[in-house]
N, C-alpha and C positions, 0 to 999 in steps of 0.2 A: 922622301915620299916612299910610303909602303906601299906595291901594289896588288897586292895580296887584301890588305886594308880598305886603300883608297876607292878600287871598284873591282867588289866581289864578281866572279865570274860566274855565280849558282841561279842570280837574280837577273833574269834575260832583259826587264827592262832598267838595269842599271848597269849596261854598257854607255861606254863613253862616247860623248858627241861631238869630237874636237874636231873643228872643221866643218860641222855640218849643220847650216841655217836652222834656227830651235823650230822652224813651223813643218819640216822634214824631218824629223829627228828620228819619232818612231810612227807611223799610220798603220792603222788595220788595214788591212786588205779592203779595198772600196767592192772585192766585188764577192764579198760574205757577207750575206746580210742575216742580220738576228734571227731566229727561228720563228720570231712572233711578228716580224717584220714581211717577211717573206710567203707570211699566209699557213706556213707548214704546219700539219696535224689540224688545221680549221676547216671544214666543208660546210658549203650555204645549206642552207635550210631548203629541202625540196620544195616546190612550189607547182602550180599550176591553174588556168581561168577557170573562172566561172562561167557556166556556160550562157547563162544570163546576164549578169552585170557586165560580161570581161574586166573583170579584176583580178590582177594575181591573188592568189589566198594560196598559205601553205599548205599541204596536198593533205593532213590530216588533221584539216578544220572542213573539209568538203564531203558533202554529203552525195554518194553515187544514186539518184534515182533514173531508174527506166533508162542506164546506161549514159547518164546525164549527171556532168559535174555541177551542183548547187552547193554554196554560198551558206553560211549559219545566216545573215541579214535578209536573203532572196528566199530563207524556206520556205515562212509565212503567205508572200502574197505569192510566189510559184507555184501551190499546191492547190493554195484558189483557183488564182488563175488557167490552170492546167486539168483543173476539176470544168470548169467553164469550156471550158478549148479557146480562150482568148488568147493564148500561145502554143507554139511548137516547139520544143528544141531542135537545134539544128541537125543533132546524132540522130532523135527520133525522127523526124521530117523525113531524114535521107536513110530511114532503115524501113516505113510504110511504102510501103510498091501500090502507087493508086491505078485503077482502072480508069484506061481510055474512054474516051465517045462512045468510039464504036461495038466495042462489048459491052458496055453499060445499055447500047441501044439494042442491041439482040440480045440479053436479058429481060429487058421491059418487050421485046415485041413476043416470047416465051411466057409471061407473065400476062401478058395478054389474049393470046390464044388460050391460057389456062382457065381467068377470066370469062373468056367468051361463051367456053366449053359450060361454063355452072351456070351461066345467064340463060344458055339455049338449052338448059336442061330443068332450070327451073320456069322457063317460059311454056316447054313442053309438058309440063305437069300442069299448068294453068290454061293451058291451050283449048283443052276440053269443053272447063266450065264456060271462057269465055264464048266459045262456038253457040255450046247452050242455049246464054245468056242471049247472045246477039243472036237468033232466031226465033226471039216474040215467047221467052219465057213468061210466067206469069210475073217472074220477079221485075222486080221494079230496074228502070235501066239505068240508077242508083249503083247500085251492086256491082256492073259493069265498070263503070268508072275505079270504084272500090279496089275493087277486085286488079287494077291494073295500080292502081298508085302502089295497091301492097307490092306487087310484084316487081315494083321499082322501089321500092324501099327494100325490099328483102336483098337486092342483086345489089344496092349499094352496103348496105348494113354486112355482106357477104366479101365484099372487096375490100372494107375497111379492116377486118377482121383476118381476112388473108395476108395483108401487107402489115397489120400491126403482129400478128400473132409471131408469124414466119420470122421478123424482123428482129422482135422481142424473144424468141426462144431461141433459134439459130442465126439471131444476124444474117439471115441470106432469104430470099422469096427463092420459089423453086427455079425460076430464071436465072439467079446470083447463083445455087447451088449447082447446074449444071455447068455455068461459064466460071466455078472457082473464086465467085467472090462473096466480098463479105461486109456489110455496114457494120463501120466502127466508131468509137469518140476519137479525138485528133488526139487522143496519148495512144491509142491503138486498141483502148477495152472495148466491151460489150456496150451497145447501149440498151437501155429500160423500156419497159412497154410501153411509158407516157412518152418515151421521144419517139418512139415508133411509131406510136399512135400522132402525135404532130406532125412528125415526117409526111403522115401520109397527108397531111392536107397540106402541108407543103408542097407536096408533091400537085396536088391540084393546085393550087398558085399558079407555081411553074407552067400550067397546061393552057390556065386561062391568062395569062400574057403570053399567046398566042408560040409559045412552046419557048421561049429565050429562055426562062429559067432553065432548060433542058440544054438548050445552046450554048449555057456558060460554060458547061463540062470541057466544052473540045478548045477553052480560051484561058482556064484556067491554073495557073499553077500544082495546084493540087488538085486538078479535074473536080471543083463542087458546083453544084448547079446551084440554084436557088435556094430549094429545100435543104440543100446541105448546108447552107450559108446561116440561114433560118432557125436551123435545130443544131448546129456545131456537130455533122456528121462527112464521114469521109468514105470512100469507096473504095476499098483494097484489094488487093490478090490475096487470099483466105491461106493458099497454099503455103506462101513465104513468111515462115516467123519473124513478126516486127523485131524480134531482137535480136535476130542471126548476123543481123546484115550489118556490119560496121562496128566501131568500136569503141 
């Protein structure tokens, strides 16, 4: 026997196994595992929820609105639905800073006094003729009558016009504008002079169920009373940008 022949020394696994059980003979190293085995040079796929469904989806299939992770499935009725204010996100929810009771009610008792101020000024301009009148004019005491319903149509036509205008051009009546705040839609935009205009008889609602619609503010999550409930309106701190706050 050659052994030079018989088992070449160049070829590491054709050393000889004499003596050695054939299921020992030669093993890999049990604790090297294959490169693909091991995971090495693979990273997952980033991912992150939807802020809506919560489903993971991979972070560049997700559309960022209003600081708000959505879904390619959720854009459709999200955009409705958030157009409506029939949802909040939760980012958005916790970035609007709503206003209390209590400054919501020293705004309205500011806004009232303003109110009062144009009612006794236009009372005072009519004040005259009715004296006139009510002391045995020739005019008929028709006129009289007349003469006051106008005056009560002028002072409500005058108060609708105040809360829809104010409302509808700066979001805020001069009582909101002094106390920092601001009516908004529940994404945080402006609202229109037709929900302004609603608001305010919302607002009358509220007065005549004996003020609750006003009382729901101080029980409320998002402090909305009635009329807010009504028209899909929210009551903010005007000062703090809704989208500074959170992330």
């Amino acid at each position: 026997m050659n052994p030079a022949t018989d088992f070449p020394m160049d070829e590491p696994d054709a050393r000889p196994t004499i003596g050695v059980p054939p299921d020992e003979a030669v093993k890999p190293d049990a604790g090297v595992l294959p490169e693909s085995a091991s995971g090495e040079g693979e990273r997952p796929e980033a991912s992150a929820l939807c802020d809506l469904c919560r489903q993971p989806r991979p972070e560049d299939e997700l559309l960022v609105l209003w600081r708000t992770r959505i879904c390619a499935s959720c854009k459709p009725a999200a955009l409705h639905r958030l157009r409506e204010g029939l949802i909040v996100p939760e980012r958005l929810q916790s970035a609007l800073v709503y206003a209390g009771f209590w400054r919501r009610f020293l705004a309205k008792f500011i806004d009232g006094l303003v109110l009062a101020a144009a009612n006794w000024a236009m009372s005072l301009v009519a004040m005259p003729l009715l004296i006139l009148l009510n002391a045995g004019s020739e005019l008929p005491v028709f006129w009289f009558f007349a003469i006051q319903i106008l005056l009560m149509f002028l002072q409500f036509v005058f108060g609708v016009s105040y809360y829809t205008w104010l409302h509808g051009r700066f979001g805020a009546t001069l009582g909101k504008m002094a106390l920092g705040l601001k009516v908004v839609r529940p994404d945080g935009s402006a609202i229109s002079y037709r929900r302004a205009f609603g608001r305010y008889f919302g607002e009358v609602l509220s007065a005549l169920l004996l003020y609750v619609g006003y009382l729901m503010v101080a029980f409320d999550e998002e402090k909305r009373g009635l009329h807010d409930l009504v028209c899909a309106t929210r009551v903010i701190h005007k000062n703090v940008p809704p989208l500074s706050l959170g992330a």
